[in-house]
C-alpha positions as a LaTeX table, in Angstrom:
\begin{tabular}{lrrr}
\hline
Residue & $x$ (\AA) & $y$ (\AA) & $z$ (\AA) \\
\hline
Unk1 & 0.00 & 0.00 & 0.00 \\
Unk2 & 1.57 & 3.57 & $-0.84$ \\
Unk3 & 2.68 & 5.51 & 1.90 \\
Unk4 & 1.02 & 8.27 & 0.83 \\
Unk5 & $-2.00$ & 6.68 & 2.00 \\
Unk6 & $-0.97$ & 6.87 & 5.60 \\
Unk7 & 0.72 & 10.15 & 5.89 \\
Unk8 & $-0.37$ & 13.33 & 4.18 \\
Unk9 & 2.73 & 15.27 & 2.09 \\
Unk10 & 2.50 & 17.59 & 5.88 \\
Unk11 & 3.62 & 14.62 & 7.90 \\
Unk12 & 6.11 & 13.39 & 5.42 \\
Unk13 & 8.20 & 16.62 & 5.56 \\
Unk14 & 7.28 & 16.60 & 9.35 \\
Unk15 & 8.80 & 13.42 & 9.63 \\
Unk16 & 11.81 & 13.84 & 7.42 \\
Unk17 & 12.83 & 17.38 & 9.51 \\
Unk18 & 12.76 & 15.07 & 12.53 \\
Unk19 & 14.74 & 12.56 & 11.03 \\
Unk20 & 16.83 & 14.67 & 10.07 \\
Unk21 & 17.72 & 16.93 & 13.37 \\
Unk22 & 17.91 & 13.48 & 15.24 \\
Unk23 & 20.19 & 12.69 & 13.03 \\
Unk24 & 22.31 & 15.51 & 13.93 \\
Unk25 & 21.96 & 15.08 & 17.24 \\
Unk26 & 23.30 & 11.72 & 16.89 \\
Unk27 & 26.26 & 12.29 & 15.14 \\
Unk28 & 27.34 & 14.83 & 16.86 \\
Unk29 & 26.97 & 13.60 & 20.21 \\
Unk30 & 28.89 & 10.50 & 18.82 \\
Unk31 & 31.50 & 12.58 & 17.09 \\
Unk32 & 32.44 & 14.49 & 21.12 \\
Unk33 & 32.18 & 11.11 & 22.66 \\
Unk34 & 35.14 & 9.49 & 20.02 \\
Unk35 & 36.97 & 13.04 & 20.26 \\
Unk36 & 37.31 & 12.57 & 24.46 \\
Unk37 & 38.18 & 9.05 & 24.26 \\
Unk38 & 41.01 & 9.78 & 21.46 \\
Unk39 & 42.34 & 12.86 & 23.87 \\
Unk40 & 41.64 & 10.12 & 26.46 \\
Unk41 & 43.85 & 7.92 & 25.30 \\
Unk42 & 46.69 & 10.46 & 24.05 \\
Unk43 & 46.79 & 11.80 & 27.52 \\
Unk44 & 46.96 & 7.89 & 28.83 \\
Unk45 & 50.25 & 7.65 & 26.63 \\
Unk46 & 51.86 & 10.76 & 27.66 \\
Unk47 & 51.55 & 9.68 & 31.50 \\
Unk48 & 52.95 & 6.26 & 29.97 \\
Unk49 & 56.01 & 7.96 & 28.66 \\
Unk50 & 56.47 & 9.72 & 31.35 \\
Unk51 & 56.87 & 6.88 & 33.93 \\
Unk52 & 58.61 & 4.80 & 31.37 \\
Unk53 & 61.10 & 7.67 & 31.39 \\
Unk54 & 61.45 & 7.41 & 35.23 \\
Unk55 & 61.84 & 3.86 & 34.80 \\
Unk56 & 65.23 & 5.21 & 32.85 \\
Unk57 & 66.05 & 7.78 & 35.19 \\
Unk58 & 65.95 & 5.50 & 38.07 \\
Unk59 & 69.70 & 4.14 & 38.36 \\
Unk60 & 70.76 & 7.97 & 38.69 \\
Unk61 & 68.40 & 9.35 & 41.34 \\
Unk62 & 67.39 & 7.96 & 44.98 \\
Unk63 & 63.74 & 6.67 & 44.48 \\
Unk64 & 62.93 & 7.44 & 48.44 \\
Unk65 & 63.89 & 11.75 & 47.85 \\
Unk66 & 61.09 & 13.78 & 45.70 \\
Unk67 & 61.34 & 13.75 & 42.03 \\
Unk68 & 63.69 & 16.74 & 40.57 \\
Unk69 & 61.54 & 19.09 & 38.48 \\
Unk70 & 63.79 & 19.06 & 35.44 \\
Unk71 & 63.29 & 15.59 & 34.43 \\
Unk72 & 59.00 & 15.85 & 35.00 \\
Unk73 & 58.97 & 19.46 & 32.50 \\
Unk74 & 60.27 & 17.41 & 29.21 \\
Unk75 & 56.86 & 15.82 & 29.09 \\
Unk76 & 54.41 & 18.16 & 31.17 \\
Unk77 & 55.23 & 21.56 & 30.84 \\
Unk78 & 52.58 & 21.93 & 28.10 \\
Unk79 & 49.80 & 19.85 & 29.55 \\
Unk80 & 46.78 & 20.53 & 31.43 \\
Unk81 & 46.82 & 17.13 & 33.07 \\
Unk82 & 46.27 & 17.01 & 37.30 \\
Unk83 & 49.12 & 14.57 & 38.46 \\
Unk84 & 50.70 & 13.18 & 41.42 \\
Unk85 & 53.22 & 10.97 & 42.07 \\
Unk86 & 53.77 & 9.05 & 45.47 \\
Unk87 & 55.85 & 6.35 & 46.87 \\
Unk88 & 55.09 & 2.87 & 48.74 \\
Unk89 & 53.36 & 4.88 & 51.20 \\
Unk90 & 51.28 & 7.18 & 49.38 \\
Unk91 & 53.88 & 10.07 & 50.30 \\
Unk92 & 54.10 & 12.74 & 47.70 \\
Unk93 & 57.26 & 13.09 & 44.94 \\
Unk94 & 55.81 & 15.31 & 42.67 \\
Unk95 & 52.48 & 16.92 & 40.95 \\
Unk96 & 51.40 & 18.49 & 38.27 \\
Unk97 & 48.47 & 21.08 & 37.86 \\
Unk98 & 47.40 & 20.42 & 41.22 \\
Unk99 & 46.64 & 23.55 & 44.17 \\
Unk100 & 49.65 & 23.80 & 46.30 \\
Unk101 & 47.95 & 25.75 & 48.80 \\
Unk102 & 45.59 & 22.79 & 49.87 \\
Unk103 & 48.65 & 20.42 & 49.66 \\
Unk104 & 50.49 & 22.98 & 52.01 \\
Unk105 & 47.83 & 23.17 & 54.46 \\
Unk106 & 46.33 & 19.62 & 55.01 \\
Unk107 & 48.76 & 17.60 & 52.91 \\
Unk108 & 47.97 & 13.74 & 53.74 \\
Unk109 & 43.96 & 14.11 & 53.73 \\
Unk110 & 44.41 & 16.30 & 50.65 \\
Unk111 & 46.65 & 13.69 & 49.02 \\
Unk112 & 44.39 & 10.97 & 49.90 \\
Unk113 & 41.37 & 12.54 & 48.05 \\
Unk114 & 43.25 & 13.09 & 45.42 \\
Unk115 & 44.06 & 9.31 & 44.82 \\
Unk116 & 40.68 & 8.54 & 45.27 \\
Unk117 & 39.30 & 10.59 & 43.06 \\
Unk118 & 41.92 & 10.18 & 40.17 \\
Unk119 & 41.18 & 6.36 & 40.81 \\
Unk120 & 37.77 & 6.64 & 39.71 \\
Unk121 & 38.88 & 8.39 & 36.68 \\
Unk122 & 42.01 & 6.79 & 35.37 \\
Unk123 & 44.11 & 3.59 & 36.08 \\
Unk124 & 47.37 & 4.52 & 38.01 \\
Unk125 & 50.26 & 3.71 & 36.21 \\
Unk126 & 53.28 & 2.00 & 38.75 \\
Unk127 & 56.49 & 2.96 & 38.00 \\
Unk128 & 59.39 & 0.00 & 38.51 \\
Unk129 & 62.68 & $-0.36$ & 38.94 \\
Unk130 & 64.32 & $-4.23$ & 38.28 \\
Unk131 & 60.69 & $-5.48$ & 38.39 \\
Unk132 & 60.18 & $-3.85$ & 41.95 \\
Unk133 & 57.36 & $-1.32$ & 42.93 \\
Unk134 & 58.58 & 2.12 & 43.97 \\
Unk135 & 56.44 & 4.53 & 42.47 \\
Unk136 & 52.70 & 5.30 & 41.68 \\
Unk137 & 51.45 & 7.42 & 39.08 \\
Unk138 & 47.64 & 8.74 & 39.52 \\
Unk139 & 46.21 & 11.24 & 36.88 \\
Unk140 & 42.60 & 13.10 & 36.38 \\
Unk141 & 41.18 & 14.83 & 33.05 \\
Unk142 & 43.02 & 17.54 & 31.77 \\
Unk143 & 40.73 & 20.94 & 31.54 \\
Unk144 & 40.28 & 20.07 & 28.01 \\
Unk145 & 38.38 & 16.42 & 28.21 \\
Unk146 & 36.43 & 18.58 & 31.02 \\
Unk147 & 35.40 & 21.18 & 28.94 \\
Unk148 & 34.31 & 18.76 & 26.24 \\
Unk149 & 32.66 & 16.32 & 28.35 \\
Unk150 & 30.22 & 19.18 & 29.48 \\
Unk151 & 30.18 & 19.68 & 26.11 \\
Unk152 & 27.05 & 16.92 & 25.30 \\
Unk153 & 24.97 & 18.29 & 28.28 \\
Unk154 & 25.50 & 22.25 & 27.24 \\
Unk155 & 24.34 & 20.80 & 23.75 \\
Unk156 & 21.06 & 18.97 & 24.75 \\
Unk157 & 20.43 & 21.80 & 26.85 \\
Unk158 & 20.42 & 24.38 & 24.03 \\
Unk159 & 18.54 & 21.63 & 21.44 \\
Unk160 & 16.32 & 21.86 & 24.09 \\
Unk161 & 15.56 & 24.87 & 24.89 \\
Unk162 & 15.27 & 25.34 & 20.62 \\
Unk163 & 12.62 & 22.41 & 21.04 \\
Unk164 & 10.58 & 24.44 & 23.36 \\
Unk165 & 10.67 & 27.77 & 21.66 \\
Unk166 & 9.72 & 25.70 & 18.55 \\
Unk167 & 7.00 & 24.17 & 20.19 \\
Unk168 & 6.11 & 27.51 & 21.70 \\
Unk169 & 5.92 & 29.24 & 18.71 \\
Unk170 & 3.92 & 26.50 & 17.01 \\
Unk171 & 1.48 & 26.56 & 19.63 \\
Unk172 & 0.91 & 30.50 & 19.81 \\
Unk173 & 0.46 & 29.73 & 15.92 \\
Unk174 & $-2.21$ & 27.03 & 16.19 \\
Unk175 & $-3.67$ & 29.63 & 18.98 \\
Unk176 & $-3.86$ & 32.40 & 16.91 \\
Unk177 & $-5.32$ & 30.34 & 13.59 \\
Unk178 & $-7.67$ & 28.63 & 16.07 \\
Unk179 & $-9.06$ & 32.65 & 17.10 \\
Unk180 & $-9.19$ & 33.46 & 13.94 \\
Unk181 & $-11.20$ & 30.59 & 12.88 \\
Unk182 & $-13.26$ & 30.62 & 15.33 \\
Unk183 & $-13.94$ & 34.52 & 14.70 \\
Unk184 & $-14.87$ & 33.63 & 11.34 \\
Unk185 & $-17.27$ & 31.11 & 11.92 \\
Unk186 & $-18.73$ & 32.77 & 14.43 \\
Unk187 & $-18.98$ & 36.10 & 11.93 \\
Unk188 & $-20.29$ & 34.18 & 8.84 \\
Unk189 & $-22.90$ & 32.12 & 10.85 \\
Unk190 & $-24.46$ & 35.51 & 12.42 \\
Unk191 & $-24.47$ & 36.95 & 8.66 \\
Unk192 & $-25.93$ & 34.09 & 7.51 \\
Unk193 & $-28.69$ & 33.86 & 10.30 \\
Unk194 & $-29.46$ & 37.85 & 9.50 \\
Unk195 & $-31.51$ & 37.45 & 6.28 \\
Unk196 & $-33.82$ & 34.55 & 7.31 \\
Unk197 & $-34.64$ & 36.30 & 10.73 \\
Unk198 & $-35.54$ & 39.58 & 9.13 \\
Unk199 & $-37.84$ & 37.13 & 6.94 \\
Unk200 & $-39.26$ & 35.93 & 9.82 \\
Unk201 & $-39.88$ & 39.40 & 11.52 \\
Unk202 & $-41.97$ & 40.31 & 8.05 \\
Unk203 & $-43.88$ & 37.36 & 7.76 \\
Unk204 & $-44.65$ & 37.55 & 11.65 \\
Unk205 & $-46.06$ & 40.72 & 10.45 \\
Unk206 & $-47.93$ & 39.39 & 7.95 \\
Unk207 & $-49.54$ & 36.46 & 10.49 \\
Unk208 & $-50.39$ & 38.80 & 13.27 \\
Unk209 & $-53.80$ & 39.55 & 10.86 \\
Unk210 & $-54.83$ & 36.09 & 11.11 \\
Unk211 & $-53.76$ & 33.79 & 13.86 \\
Unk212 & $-54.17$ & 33.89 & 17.37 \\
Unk213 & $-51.93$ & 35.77 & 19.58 \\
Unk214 & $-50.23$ & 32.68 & 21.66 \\
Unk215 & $-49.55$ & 30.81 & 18.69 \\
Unk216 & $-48.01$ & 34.27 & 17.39 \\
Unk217 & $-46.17$ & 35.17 & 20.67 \\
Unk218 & $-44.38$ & 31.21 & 20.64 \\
Unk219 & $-43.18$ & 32.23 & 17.25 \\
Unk220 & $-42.25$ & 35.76 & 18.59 \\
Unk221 & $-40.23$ & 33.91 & 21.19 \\
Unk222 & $-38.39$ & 31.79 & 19.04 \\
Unk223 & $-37.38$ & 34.33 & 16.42 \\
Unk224 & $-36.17$ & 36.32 & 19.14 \\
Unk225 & $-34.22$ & 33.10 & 19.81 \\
Unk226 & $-32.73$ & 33.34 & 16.97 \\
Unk227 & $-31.94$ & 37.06 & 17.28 \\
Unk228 & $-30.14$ & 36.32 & 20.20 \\
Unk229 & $-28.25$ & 33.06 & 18.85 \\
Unk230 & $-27.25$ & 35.62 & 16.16 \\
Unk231 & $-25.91$ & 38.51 & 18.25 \\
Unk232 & $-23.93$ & 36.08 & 20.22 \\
Unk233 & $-22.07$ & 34.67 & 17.21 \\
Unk234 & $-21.21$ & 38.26 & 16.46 \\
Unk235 & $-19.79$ & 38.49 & 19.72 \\
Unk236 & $-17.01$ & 36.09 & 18.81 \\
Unk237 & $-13.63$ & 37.33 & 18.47 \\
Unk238 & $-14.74$ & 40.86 & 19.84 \\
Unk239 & $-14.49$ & 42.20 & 23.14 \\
Unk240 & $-18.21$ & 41.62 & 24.79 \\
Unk241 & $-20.02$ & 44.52 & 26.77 \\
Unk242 & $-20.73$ & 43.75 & 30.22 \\
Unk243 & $-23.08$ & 44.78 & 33.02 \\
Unk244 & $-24.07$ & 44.12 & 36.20 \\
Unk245 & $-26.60$ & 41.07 & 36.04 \\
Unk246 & $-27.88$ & 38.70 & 39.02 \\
Unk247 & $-26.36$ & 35.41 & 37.83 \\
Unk248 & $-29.55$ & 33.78 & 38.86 \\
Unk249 & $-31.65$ & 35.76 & 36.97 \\
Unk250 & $-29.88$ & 34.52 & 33.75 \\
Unk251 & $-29.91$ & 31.06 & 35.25 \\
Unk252 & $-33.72$ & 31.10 & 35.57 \\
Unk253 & $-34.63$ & 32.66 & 32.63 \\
Unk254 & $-32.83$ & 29.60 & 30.59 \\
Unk255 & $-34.31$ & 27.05 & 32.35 \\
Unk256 & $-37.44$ & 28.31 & 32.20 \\
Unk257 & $-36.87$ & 28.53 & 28.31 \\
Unk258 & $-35.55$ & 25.09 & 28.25 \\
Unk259 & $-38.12$ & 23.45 & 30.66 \\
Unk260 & $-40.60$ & 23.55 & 27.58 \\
Unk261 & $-38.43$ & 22.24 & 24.78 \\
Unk262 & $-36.86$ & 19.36 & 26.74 \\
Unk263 & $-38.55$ & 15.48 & 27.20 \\
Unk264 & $-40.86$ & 15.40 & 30.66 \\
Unk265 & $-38.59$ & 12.54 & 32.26 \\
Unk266 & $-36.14$ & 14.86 & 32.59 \\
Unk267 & $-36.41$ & 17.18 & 35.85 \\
Unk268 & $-34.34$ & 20.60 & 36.17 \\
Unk269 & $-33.81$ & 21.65 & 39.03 \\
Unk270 & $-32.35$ & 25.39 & 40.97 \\
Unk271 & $-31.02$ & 25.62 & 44.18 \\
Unk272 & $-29.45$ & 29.41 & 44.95 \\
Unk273 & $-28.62$ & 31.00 & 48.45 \\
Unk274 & $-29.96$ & 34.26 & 49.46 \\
Unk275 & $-27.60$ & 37.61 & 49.33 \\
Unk276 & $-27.09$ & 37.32 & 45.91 \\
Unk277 & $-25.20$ & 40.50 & 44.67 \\
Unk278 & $-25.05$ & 41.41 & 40.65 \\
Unk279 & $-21.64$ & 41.13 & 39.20 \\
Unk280 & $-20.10$ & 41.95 & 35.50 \\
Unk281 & $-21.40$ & 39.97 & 32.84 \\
Unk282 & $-21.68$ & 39.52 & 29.50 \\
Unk283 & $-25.93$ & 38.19 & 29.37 \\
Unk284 & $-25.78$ & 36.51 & 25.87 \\
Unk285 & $-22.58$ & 34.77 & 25.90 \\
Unk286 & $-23.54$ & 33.22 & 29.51 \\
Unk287 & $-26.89$ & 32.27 & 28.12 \\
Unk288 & $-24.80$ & 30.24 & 25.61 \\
Unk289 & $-22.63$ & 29.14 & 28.33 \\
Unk290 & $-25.94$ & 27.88 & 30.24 \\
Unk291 & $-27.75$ & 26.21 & 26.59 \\
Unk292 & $-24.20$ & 24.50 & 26.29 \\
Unk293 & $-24.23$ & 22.69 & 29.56 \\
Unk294 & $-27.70$ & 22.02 & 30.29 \\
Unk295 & $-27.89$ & 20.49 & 26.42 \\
Unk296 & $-24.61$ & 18.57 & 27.61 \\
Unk297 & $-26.38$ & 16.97 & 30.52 \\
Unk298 & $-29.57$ & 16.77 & 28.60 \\
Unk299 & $-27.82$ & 14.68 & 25.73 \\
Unk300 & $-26.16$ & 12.03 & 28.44 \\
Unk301 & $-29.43$ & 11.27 & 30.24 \\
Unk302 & $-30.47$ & 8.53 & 28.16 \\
Unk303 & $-34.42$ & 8.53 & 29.62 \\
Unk304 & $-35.15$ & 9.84 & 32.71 \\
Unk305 & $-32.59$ & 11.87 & 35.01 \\
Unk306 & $-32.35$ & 15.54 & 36.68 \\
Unk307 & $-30.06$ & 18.34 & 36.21 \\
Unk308 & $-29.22$ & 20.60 & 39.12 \\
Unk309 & $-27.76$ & 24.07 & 38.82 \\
Unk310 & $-26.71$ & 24.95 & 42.49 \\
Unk311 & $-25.80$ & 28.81 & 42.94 \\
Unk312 & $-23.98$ & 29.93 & 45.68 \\
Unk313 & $-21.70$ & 33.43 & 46.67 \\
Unk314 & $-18.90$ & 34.58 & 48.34 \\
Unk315 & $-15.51$ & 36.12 & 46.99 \\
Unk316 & $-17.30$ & 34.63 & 43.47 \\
Unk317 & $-19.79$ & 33.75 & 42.03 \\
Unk318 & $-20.17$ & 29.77 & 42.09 \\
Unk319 & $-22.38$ & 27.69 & 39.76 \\
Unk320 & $-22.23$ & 23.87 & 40.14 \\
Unk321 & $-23.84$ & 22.07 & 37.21 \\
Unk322 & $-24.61$ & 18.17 & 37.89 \\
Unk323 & $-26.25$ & 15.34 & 36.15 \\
Unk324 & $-27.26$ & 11.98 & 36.11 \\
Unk325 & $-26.54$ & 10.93 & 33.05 \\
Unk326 & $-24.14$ & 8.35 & 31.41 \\
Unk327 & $-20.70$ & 10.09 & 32.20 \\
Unk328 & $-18.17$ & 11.10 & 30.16 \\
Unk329 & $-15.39$ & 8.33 & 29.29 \\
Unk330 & $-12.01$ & 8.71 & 31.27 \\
Unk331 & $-9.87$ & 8.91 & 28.44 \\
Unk332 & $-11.30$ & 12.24 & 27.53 \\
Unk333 & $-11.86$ & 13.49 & 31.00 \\
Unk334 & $-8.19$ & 15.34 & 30.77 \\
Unk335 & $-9.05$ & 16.96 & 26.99 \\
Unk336 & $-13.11$ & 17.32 & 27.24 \\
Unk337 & $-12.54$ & 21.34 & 26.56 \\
Unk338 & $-9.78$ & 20.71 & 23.37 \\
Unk339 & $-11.80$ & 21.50 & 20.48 \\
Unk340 & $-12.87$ & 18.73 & 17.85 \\
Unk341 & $-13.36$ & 16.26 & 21.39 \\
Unk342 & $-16.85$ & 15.30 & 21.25 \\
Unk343 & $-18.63$ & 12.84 & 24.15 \\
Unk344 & $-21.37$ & 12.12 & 21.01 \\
Unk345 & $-21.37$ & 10.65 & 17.70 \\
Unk346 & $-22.42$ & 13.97 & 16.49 \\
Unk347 & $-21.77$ & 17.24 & 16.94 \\
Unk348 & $-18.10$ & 18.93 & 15.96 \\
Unk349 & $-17.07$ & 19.38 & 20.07 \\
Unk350 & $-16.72$ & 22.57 & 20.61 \\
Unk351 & $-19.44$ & 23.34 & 22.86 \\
Unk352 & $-17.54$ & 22.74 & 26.07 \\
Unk353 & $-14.40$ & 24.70 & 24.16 \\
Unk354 & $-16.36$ & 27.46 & 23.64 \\
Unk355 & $-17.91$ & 27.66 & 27.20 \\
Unk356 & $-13.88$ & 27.33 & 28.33 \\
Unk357 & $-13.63$ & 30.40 & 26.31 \\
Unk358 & $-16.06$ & 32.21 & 27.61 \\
Unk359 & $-15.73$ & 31.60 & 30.55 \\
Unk360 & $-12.20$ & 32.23 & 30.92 \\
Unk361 & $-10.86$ & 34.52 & 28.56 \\
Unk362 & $-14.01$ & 36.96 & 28.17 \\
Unk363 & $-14.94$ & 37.27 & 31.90 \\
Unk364 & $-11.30$ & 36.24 & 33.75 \\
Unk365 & $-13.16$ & 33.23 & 35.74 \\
Unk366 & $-12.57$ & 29.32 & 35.83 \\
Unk367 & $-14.49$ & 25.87 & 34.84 \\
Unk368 & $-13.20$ & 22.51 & 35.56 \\
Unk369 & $-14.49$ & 18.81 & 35.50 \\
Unk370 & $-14.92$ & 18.02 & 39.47 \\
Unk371 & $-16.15$ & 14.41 & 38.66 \\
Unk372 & $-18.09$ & 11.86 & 36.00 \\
Unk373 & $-18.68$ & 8.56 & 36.05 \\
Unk374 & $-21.30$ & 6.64 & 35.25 \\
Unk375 & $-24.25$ & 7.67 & 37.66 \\
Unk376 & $-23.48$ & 11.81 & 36.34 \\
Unk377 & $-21.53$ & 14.65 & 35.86 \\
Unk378 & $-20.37$ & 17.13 & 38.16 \\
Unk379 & $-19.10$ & 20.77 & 36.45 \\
Unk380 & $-18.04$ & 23.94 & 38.42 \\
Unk381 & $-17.97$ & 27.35 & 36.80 \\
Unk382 & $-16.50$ & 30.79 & 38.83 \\
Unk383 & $-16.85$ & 34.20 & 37.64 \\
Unk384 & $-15.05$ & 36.81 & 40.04 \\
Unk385 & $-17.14$ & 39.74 & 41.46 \\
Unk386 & $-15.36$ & 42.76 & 38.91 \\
\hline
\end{tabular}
């Protein structure tokens, strides 16, 4: 089967970059690690040559008396490599790149680290005379094989850090296109819904002659409906006016609306506390808010159930929204407000996104999932005071 068939041109070129920069990675991680272990093992030799030449030197000097200077400066003048060498009894002769202060001031526990930690680094080379021990060589990393072995981590620290100003950027992107989609959408669906209203409005017109007034003021209702639904969309992608509503007032005047256009098995019920002070809100797009929930729960009870809106105040304003419906599956508990996640067959799932938005960006408050399983769902919504 062609691959083109699993993987649009998109995620081919995705998938090559990828490829690609891992690639990279790779090979140059791999490159630093062979360039230590050469300097490694050129730095190995050179403290090999150097007790070789002792080895030489020997008949001419006594082995128990430091080591003179001359002889040590053929071969490590020009390195960078920390050295010491002792005798039998781990007494000092000579080093190399190493703080003479500290060896001044505490010289046996100083010298003692020392072999310890240039054991863990390198193996000491002995130094023999006629096949007899007398010296012992112990070496560390020279500030170069430092430098570069901090190399690798200073280098997946920067990739890094690239990886998550990429991934920043591409996520401000998918952001911003996301806006401006949904400002479109929401523009073009209020221009569309403009003409047919005003249709409406005429005809209702028309119809007041010759029908009777509560058949005329249920049609009344519903075009204002769609008034409403219209101003909303337009709403999207602007910044909304707000006022000073009672929350519960907008709360009851939904329900109410809903009460008459839902199935009879299903109860809806209001609990709110007394004290009740208006705060700053934005009446059609928390209307939507409201349809988009209460719909929600409506659509999970599969025959008979309730829906509770509980109100209550105090630095906020609180609405708790429960159910007893079917739940909502735990795999998309974490994502429910991404857009495009549905909890139905049908539908395009952005109800709950757009209630997120709402909700949070337009009037600076907070919604979360408290629970769902499958006896109900449990949703919280806070809108601050100002």
């Amino acid at each position: 089967m062609p691959l083109k068939r699993f993987f649009s041109k998109i995620d081919i070129i995705r998938l090559t970059v990828i490829t690609i920069y891992l690639s990279f990675v790779v090979i140059t991680l791999w490159n630093t690690n062979k360039l230590i272990q050469r300097i490694e093992y050129d730095e190995r030799l050179q403290m090999e040559l150097w007790g070789t030449a002792q080895q030489k030197f020997a008949s001419d000097v006594d082995l128990n008396q430091p080591i003179e200077p001359l002889t040590f400066k053929v071969l490590t003048s020009k390195n960078s490599i920390p050295m010491i060498v002792v005798d039998k009894k781990n007494r000092l002769l000579f080093s190399n790149n190493i703080d003479q202060k500290k060896i001044k001031k505490d010289s046996i526990s100083y010298i003692n680290k020392l072999i310890e930690d240039f054991s863990l680094i390198n193996e000491p080379i002995e130094i023999k005379f006629e096949n007899n021990f007398y010296q012992k060589l112990y070496y560390g990393n020279s500030k170069l094989v430092t430098q570069l072995k901090l190399y690798p981590v200073a280098f997946l620290i920067i990739i890094s850090i690239l990886i998550l100003l990429i991934f920043m950027y591409y996520r401000s992107s998918q952001i911003a296109l996301e806006n401006k989609l949904w400002s479109a959408m929401a523009k073009e669906t209020a221009h569309q819904l403009g003409t047919p209203i005003s249709s409406l409005l005429g005809w209702l017109m028309v119809l007041e002659e010759n029908y009777d007034s509560e058949t005329l003021n249920k049609m009344n209702k519903d075009v204002e409906r769609l008034k409403t639904i219209s101003e909303r969309f337009s709403k999207i992608g602007a910044i909304p006016e707000k006022k000073p509503y009672k929350l519960s007032s907008i709360v009851d005047e939904i329900v109410e609306y809903m009460r008459i256009r839902i199935p009879s098995t299903i109860e809806i019920i209001v609990q709110k506390k007394d004290g009740e002070i208006p705060i700053n809100l934005n009446k059609e797009l928390i209307q939507w808010v409201l349809e988009n929930m209460i719909k929600n729960s409506i659509d999970s009870i599969e025959k008979k159930g309730k829906i509770k809106l509980e109100i209550n105040w105090g630095g906020k304003a609180n609405l708790k929204i429960s159910d007893t419906g079917s739940g909502i599956e735990k795999e998309l508990q974490s994502k429910v407000f991404d857009a495009g996640v549905s909890t139905k067959t049908r539908g395009w799932g952005i109800g709950l996104s757009l209630t997120k938005r709402i909700i949070e960006k337009y009037h600076k408050g907070r919604i979360k999932l408290l629970n769902s399983s499958k006896n109900g769902t449990e949703f919280l919504i806070e809108i601050p005071k100002n």
